[in-house]
C-alpha positions as CSV (number, residue, x, y, z in Angstrom):
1,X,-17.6,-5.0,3.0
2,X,-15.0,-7.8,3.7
3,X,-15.7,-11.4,3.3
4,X,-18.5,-13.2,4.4
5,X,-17.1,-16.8,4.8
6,X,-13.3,-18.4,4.5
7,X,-15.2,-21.3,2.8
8,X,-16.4,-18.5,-0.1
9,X,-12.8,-17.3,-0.5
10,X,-11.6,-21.1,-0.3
11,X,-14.1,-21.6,-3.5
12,X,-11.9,-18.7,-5.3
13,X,-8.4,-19.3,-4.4
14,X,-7.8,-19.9,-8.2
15,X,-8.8,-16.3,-8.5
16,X,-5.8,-14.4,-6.9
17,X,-5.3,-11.0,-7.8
18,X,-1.5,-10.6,-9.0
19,X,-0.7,-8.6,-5.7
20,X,-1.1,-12.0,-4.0
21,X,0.3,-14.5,-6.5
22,X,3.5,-13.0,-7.3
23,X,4.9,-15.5,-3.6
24,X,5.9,-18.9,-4.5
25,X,4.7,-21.1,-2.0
26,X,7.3,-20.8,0.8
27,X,9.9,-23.5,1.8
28,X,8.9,-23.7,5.1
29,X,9.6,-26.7,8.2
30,X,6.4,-28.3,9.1
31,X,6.2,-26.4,12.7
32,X,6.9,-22.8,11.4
33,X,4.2,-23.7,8.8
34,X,1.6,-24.3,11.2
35,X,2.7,-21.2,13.2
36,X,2.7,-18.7,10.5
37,X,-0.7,-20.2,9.7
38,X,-2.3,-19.8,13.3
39,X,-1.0,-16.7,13.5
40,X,-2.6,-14.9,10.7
41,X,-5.6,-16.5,11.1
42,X,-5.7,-15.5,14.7
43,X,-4.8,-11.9,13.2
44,X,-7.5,-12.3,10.8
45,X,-10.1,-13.3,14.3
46,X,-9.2,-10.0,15.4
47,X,-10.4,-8.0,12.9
48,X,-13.5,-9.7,12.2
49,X,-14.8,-9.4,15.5
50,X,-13.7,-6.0,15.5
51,X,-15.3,-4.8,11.9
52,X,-18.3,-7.2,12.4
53,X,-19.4,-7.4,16.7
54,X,-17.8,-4.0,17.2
55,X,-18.2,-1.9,13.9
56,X,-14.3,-0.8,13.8
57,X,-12.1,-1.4,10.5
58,X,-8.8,-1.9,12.3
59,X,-7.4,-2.8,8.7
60,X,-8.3,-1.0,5.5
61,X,-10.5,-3.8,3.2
62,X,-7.9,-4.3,0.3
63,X,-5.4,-5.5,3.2
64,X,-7.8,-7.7,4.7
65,X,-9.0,-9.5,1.5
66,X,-5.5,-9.7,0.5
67,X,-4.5,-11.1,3.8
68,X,-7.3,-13.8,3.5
69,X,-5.9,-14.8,0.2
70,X,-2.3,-14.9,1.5
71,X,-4.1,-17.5,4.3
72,X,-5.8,-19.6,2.0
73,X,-3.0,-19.7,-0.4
74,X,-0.8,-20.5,2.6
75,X,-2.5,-23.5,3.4
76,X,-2.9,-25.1,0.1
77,X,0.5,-25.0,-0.8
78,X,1.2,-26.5,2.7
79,X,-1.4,-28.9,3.0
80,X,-2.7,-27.5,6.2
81,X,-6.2,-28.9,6.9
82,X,-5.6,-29.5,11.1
83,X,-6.5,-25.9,11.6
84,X,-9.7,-25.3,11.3
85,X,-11.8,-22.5,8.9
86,X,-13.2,-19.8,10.9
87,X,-16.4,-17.7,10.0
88,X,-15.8,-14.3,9.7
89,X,-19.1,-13.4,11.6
90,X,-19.1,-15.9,14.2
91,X,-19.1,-13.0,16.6
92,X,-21.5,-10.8,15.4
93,X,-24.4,-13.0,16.0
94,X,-26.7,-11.0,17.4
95,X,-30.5,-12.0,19.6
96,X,-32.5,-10.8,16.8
97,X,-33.8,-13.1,13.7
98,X,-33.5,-11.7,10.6
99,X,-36.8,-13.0,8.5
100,X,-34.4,-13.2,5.5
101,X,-31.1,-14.1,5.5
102,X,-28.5,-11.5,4.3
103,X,-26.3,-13.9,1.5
104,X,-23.7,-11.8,1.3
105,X,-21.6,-11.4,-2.0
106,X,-19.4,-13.6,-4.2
107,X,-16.2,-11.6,-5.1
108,X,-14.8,-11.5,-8.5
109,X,-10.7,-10.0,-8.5
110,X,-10.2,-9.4,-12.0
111,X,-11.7,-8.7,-15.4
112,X,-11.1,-12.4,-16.5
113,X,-13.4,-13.3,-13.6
114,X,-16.0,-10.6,-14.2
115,X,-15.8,-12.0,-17.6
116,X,-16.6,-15.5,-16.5
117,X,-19.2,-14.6,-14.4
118,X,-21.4,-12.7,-17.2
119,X,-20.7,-15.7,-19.7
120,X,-24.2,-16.8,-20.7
121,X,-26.2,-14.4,-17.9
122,X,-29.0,-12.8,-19.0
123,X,-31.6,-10.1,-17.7
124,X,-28.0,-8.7,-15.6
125,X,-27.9,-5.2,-13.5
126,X,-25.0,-3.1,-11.9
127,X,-25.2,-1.2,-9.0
128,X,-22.3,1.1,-7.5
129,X,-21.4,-1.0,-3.7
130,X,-21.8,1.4,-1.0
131,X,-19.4,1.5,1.4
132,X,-21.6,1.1,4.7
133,X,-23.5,-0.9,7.3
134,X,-25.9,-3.3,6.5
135,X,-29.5,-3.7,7.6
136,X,-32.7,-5.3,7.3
137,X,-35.9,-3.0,7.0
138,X,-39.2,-5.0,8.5
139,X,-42.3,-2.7,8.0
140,X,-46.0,-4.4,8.8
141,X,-48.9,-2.7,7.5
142,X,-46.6,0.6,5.7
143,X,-45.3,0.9,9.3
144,X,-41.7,0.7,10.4
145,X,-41.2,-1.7,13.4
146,X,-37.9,-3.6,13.4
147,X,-34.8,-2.9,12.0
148,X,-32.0,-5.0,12.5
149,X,-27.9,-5.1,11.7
150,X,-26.7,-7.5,9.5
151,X,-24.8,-9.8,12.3
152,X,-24.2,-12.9,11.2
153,X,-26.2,-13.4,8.2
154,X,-28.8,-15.2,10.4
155,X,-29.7,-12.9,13.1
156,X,-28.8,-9.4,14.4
157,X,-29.1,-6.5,17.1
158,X,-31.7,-4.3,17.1
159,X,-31.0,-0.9,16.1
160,X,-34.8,0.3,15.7
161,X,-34.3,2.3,18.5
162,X,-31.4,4.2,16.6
163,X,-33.5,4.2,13.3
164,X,-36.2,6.7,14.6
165,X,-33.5,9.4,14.8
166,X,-32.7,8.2,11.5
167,X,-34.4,10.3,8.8
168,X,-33.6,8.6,5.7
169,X,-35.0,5.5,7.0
170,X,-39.1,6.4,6.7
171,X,-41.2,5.3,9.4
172,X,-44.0,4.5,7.4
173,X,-44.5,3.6,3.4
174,X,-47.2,4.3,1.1
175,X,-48.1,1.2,0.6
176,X,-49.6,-0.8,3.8
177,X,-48.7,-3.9,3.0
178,X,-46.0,-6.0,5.1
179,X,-42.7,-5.5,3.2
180,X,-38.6,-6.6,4.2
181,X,-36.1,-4.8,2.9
182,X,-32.2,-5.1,2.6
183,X,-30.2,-1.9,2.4
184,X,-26.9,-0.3,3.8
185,X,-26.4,3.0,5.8
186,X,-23.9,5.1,5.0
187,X,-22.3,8.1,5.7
188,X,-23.6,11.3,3.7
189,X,-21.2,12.7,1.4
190,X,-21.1,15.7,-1.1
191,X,-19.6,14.7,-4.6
192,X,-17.7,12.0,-2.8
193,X,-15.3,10.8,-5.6
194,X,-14.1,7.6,-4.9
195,X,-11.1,7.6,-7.5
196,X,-9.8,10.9,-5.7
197,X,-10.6,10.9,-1.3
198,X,-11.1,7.1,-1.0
199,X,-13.6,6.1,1.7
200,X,-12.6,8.7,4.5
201,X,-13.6,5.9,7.0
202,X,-17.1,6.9,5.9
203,X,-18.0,2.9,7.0
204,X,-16.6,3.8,10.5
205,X,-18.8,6.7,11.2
206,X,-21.9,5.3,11.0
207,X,-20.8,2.1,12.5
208,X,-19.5,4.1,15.2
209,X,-22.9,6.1,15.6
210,X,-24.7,3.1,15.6
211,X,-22.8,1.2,18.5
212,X,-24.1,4.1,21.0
213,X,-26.7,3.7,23.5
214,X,-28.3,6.1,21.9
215,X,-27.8,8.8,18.6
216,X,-29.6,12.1,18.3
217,X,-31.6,13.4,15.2
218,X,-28.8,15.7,14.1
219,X,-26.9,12.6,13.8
220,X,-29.0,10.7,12.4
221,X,-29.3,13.3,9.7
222,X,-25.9,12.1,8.6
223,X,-26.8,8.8,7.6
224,X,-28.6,8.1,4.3
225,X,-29.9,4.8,3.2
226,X,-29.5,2.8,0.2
227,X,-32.0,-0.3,-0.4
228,X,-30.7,-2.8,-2.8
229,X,-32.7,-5.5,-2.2
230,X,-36.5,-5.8,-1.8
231,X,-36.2,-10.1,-1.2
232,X,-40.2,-11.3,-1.7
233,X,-40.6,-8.2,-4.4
234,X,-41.7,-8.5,-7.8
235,X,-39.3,-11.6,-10.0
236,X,-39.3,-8.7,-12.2
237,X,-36.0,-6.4,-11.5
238,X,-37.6,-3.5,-13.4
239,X,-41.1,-4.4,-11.4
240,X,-39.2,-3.9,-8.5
241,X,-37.5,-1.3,-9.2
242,X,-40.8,0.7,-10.0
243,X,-42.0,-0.3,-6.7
244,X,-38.8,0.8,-4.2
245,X,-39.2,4.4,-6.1
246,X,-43.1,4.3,-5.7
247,X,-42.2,3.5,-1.7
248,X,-39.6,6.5,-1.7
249,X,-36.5,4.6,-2.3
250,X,-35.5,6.9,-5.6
251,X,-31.5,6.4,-5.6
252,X,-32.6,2.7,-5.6
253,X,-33.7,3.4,-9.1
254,X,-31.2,6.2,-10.3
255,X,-28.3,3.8,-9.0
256,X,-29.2,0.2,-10.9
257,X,-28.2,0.3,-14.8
258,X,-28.9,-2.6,-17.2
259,X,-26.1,-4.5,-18.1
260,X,-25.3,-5.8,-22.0
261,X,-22.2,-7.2,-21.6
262,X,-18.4,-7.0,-19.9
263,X,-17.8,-3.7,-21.9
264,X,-20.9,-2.0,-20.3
265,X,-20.0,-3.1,-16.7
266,X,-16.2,-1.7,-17.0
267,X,-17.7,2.1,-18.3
268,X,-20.3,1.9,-15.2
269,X,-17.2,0.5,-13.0
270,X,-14.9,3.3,-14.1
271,X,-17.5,6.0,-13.9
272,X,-18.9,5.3,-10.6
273,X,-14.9,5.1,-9.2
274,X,-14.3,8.8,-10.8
275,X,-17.7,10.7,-10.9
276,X,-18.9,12.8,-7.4
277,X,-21.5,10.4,-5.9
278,X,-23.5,10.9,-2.5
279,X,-21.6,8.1,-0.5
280,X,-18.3,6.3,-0.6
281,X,-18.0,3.4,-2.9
282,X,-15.3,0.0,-3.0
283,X,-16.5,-1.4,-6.0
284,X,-20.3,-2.7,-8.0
285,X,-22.4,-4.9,-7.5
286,X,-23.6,-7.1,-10.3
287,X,-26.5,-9.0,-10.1
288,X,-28.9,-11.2,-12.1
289,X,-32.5,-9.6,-12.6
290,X,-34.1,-12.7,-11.5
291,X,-33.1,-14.8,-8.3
292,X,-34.9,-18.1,-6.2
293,X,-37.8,-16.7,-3.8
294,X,-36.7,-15.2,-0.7
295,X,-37.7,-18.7,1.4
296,X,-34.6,-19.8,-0.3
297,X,-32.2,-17.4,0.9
298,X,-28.9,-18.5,3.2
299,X,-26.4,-17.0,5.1
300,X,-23.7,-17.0,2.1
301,X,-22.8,-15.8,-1.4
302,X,-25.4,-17.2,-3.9
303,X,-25.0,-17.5,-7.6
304,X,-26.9,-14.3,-8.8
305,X,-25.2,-11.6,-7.6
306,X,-21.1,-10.6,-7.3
307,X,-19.1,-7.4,-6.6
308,X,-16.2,-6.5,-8.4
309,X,-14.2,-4.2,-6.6
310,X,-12.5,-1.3,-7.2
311,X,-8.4,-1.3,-7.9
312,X,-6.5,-1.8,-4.6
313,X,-5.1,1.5,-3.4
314,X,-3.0,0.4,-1.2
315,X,-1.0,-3.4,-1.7
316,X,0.1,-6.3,1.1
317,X,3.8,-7.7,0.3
318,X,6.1,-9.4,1.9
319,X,9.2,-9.0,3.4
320,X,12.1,-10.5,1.3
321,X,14.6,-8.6,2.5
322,X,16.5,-5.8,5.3
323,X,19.4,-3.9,4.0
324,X,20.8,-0.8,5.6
325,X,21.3,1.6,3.2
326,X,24.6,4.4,4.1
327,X,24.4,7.8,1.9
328,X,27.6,10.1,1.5
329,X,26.5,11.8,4.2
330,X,26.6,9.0,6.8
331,X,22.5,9.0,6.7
332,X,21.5,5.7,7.4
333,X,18.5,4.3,5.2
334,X,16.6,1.0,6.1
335,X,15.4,0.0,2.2
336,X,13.0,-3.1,2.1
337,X,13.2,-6.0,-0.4
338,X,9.8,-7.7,-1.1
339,X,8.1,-10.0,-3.0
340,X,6.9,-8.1,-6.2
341,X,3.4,-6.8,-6.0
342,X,1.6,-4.3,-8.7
343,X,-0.4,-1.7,-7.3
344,X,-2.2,0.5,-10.3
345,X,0.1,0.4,-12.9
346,X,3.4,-0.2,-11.6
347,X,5.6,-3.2,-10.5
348,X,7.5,-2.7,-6.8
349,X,10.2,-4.8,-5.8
350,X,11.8,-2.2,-3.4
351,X,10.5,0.0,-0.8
352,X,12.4,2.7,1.0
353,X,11.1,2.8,4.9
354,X,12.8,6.6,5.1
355,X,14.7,6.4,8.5
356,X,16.7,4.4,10.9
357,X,14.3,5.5,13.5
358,X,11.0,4.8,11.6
359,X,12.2,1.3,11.3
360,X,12.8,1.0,14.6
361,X,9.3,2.1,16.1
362,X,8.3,-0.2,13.2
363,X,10.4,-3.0,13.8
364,X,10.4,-4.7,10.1
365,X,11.7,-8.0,9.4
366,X,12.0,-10.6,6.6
367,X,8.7,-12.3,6.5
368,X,6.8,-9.5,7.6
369,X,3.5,-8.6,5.9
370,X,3.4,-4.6,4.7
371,X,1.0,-2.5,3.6
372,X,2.1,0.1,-0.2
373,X,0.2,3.0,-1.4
374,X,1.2,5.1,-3.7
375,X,1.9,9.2,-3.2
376,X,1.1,11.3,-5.6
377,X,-0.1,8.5,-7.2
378,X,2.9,7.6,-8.8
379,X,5.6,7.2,-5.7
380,X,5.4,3.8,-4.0
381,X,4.7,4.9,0.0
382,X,5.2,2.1,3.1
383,X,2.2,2.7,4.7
384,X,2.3,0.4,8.3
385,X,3.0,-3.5,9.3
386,X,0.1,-5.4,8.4
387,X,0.8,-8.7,10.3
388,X,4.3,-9.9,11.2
389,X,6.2,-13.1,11.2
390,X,6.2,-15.5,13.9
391,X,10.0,-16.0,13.2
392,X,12.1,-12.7,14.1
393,X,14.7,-12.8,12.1
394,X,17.8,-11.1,13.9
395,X,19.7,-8.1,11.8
396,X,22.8,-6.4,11.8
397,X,21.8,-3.2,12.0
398,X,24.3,-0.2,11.6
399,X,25.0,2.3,14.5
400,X,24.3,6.1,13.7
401,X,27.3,7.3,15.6
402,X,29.3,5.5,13.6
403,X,28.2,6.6,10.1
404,X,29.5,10.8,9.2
405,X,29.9,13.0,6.5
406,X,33.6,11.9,7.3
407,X,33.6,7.8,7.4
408,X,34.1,4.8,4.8
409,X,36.8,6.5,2.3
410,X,37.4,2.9,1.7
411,X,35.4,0.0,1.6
412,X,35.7,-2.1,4.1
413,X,33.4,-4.1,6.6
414,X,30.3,-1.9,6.8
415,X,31.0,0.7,4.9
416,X,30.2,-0.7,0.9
417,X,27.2,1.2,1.0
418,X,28.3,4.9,2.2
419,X,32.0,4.4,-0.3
420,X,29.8,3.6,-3.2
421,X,27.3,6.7,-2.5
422,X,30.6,8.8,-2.4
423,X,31.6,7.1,-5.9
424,X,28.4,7.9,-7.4
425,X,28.4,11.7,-6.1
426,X,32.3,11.8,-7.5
427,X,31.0,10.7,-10.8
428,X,27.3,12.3,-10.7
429,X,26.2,15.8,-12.6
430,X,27.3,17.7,-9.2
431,X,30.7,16.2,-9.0
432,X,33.1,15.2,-12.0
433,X,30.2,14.4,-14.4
434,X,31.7,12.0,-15.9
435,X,30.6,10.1,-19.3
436,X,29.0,6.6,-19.6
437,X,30.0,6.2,-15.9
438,X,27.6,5.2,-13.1
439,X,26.7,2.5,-10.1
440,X,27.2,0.1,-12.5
441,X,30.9,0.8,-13.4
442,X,31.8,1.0,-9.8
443,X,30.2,-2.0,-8.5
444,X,32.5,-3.9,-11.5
445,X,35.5,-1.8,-10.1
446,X,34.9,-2.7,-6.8
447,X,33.8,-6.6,-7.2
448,X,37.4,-6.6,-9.4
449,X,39.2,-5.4,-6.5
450,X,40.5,-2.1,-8.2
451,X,38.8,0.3,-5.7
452,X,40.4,0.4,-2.3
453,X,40.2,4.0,-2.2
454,X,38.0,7.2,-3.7
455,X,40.6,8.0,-6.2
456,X,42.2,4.5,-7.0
457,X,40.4,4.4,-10.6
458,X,43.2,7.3,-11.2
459,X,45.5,5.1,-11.4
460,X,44.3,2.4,-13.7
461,X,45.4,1.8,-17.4
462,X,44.1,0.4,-20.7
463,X,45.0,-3.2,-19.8
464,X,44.1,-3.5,-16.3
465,X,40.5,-1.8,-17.3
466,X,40.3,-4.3,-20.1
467,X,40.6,-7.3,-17.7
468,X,38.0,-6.3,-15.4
469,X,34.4,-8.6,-15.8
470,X,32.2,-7.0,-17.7
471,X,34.1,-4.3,-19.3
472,X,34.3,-5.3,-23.2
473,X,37.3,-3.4,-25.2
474,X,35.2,-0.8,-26.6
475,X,33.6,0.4,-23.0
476,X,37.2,0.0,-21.6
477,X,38.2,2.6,-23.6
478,X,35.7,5.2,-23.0
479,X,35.6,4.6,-19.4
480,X,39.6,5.3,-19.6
481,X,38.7,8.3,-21.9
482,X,36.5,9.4,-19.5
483,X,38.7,8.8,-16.4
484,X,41.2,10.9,-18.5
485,X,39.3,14.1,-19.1
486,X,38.3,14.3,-15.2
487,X,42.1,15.4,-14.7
488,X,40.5,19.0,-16.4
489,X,38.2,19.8,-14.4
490,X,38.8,23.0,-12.2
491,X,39.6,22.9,-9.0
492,X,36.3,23.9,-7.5
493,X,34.8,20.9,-9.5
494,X,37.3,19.0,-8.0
495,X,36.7,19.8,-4.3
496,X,33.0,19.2,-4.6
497,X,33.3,15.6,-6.0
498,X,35.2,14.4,-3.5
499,X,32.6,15.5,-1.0
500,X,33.1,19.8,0.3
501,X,30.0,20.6,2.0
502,X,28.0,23.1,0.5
503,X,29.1,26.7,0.5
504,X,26.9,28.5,-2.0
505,X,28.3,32.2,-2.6
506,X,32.1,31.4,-1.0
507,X,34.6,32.2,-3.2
508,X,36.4,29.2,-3.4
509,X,39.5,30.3,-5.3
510,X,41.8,28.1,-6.9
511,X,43.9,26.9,-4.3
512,X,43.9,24.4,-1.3
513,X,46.4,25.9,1.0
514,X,44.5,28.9,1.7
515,X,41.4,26.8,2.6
516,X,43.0,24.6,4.8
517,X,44.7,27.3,7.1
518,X,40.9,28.8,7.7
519,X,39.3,28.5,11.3
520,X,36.2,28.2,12.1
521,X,35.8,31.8,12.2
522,X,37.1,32.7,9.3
523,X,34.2,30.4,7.5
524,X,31.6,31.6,9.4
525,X,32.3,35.1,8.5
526,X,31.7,33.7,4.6
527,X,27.9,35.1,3.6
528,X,25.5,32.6,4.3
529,X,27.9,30.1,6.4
530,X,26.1,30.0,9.8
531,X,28.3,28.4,12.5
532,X,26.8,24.7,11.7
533,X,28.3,24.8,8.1
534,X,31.4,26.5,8.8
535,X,32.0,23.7,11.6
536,X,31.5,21.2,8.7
537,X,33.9,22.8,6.7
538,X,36.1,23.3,8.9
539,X,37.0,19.5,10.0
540,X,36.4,19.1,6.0
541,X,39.8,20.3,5.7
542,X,41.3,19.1,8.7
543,X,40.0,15.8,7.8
544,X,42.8,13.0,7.6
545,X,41.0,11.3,5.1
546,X,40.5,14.2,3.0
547,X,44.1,15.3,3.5
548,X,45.4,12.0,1.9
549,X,43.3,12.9,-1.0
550,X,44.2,16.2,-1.7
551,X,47.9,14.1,-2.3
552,X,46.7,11.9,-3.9
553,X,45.3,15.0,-6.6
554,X,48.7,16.8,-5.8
555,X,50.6,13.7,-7.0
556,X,48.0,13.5,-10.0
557,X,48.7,16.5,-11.4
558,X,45.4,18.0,-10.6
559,X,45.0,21.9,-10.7
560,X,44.8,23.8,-7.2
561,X,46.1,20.8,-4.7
């Protein structure tokens, strides 16, 4: 579930997970301040009323609590207090009174806090926090005759109606006595594990089911019930306990565990996230065994009970950073640079968006919230645009038609980032494989102003390599050593280094000449060269560029040219 006030997550903003403190606070003008502000907490209006009034997660939760800490850290380090702090459920108030308040949960982000919060608690449970809808249970007499949605704490609609059809919710106890109970409807799973298929919008479902006029027992059949709170039950949490499974509410009892400590509440934690459970999960619940009498009760996180959720599976970051990324091949490569975030075990700085025309639908720009995962569980994913920045930064964006297999042989204005690619495939295990040499040497080569062209480093010496930044005597030497031994590599070597396209299973041979005289014909008569490739390799050769190479080699020495 997401937040239940701004004024709770105000309380905690010296709890900030590491994916939202790794910003500095941002050097901002007093105007764009106040506009960034508004505008994520107008974003963050939007999805309230649409998880809360409407029952629709437009965000997943991790994003959203993330993005209420990127607010309330916003406006601290600004000093923004003229825009008021909205409730989350203002718009879910429904015409029905609940006869106890729902309070809602205090939220604890790390270990440290979880920590904290069990310092000096006794008679302390954990429960695994089911990812549903919440309810209120009113039964008079053993018999069922109001059940109401959460709302706003305070009051809610009346989904009784809906609960009939409803078969894990029982229509009468046994026990006729008058009896309120608070639970959450979920989705019905079959060894749902959490760690593995996430939530599967499992919250969705039943919130969608319930927002009908009307659901039909089939339906209903899909929706189980969890009751973790019996409010003017037993003090007792075992007392109570024994009475929710004497009234049929078994997985109240198989799903609460005795806590002894932080050590305890990690294992149940970690086995909860990984072990196949009935419902989807986002965390556990802890809570004291003992609490104030129901009468007591308000609309907001008390002090006995806190969930502790599960590790974010996806991660919000920020925009640093645009660049425009040019491979060998002329592919053009938008790359992102944000503010560092962790998500499970690793550290991101750099995200790769994929294509030119994915960041274009997507329209990315420094400042812009985004929203990680990880593939595989190991590859950092861009996942969507969270929220954007008010401020569209403009961006010099690079035209496909003018990037080719066949442009930037030399570095000039717009074309750093395809030369260097075709430096690093010259040098790389599938061109010249050359020793101890990589981006790293080339970006020195470059900055020094020794590369104006793909085979200039042919033509530096011991002295000239010695006076280049960064290159200390002894790494001059082997990167001359190195330079030196790439004048024996065979000609086919040679020809794929400085960028042939591929031709598995053509015999080459050992000469240019008869290469260059081929038409296009002639290639695509080569096994395997359909009449794409053999186009390539044709203008290959025909190539200008690649023509003032192959003298370049010529003049070099080099075998075949």
């Amino acid at each position: 579930m997401q937040p239940i006030l701004y004024a709770l997550i105000c309380a905690l903003i010296g709890l900030i997970p590491t994916t939202a403190t790794a910003q500095s606070c941002p050097d901002w003008p007093p105007a764009k301040a106040r506009s960034e502000i508004l505008a994520l907490q107008n974003q963050l209006a939007q999805w309230d009323d649409s998880y809360h009034r409407q029952g629709v997660s437009l965000v997943a939760d991790e994003l959203y609590d993330q993005s209420v800490q990127r607010l309330t850290k916003l406006r601290k380090c600004l000093a923004e207090t003229s825009i008021s702090t909205l409730n989350p459920l203002q718009t879910a108030r429904g015409p029905v009174a609940h006869p106890i308040p729902h309070t809602g949960l205090t939220k604890l982000p790390n270990e440290a806090d979880v920590q904290s919060w069990l310092e000096g608690r006794s008679d302390v449970w954990i429960q695994p926090k089911v990812d549903g809808v919440a309810v209120t249970l009113v039964y008079a007499d053993g018999k069922l005759v109001s059940v109401i949605s959460r709302g706003d704490g305070v009051s809610g609609q009346d989904w009784t109606g809906h609960a009939l059809q409803i078969e894990a919710i029982p229509r009468h106890l046994p026990w006729e006595k008058d009896v309120v109970l608070q639970g959450e409807l979920y989705w019905r799973l079959t060894d749902h594990v959490q760690a593995d298929a996430g939530s599967l919008n499992a919250r969705s479902k039943v919130a969608g089911l319930l927002a009908r006029h009307a659901i039909s027992a089939e339906e209903g059949a899909q929706v189980g019930l969890f009751v973790w709170d019996w409010p003017e039950g037993p003090s007792d949490m075992n007392e109570r306990l024994a009475g929710l499974r004497a009234m049929g509410f078994e997985d109240s009892v198989r799903f609460s565990e005795p806590l002894q400590g932080f050590a305890q509440a990690k294992n149940w934690r970690e086995h909860w996230y990984r072990a196949p459970l009935p419902f989807a999960t986002d965390g556990v619940v802890i809570r004291q065994g003992e609490r104030p009498s129901a009468e007591h009760w308000q609309a907001k996180a008390p002090y006995w009970i806190a969930a502790w959720k599960y590790p974010f599976a996806k991660a919000l970051a920020e925009v640093r950073k645009v660049q425009f990324n040019i491979g060998r091949s002329g592919k053009i490569t938008p790359v992102l640079d944000i503010e560092p975030v962790r998500l499970d075990d690793r550290n991101i700085t750099r995200i790769s968006v994929g294509s030119l025309r994915r960041w274009q639908d997507m329209d990315i720009r420094p400042g812009d919230q985004v929203a990680l995962s990880l593939a595989g569980l190991t590859i950092p994913r861009l996942d969507a645009v969270v929220s954007r920045s008010v401020e569209r930064v403009p961006l010099n964006v690079p035209q496909p038609g003018q990037y080719h297999s066949l442009s930037c042989w030399q570095p000039v204005d717009g074309c750093e980032s395809q030369f260097l690619e075709r430096l690093k495939w010259l040098s790389g295990k599938k061109g010249l494989a050359l020793s101890g040499v990589g981006p790293g040497t080339w970006d020195k080569l470059i900055q020094a102003g020794q590369l104006n062209g793909l085979l200039d480093w042919m033509n530096l010496d011991s002295a000239q390599l010695a006076n280049i930044p960064g290159l200390g005597e002894r790494s001059s030497a082997k990167l001359l050593a190195s330079f030196q031994a790439a004048r024996e590599k065979p000609f086919a070597v040679w020809l794929k280094a400085i960028g042939l396209p591929p031709a598995t299973g053509v015999d080459l041979g050992e000469s240019w000449a008869p290469l260059a005289s081929r038409s296009i014909v002639e290639w695509q008569a080569e096994p395997g060269i359909g009449s794409g490739r053999a186009k390539q390799l044709h203008a290959f050769f025909q190539d200008p560029q690649v023509q003032a190479l192959t003298r370049q080699l010529r003049g070099k020495g080099i075998n075949g040219f």
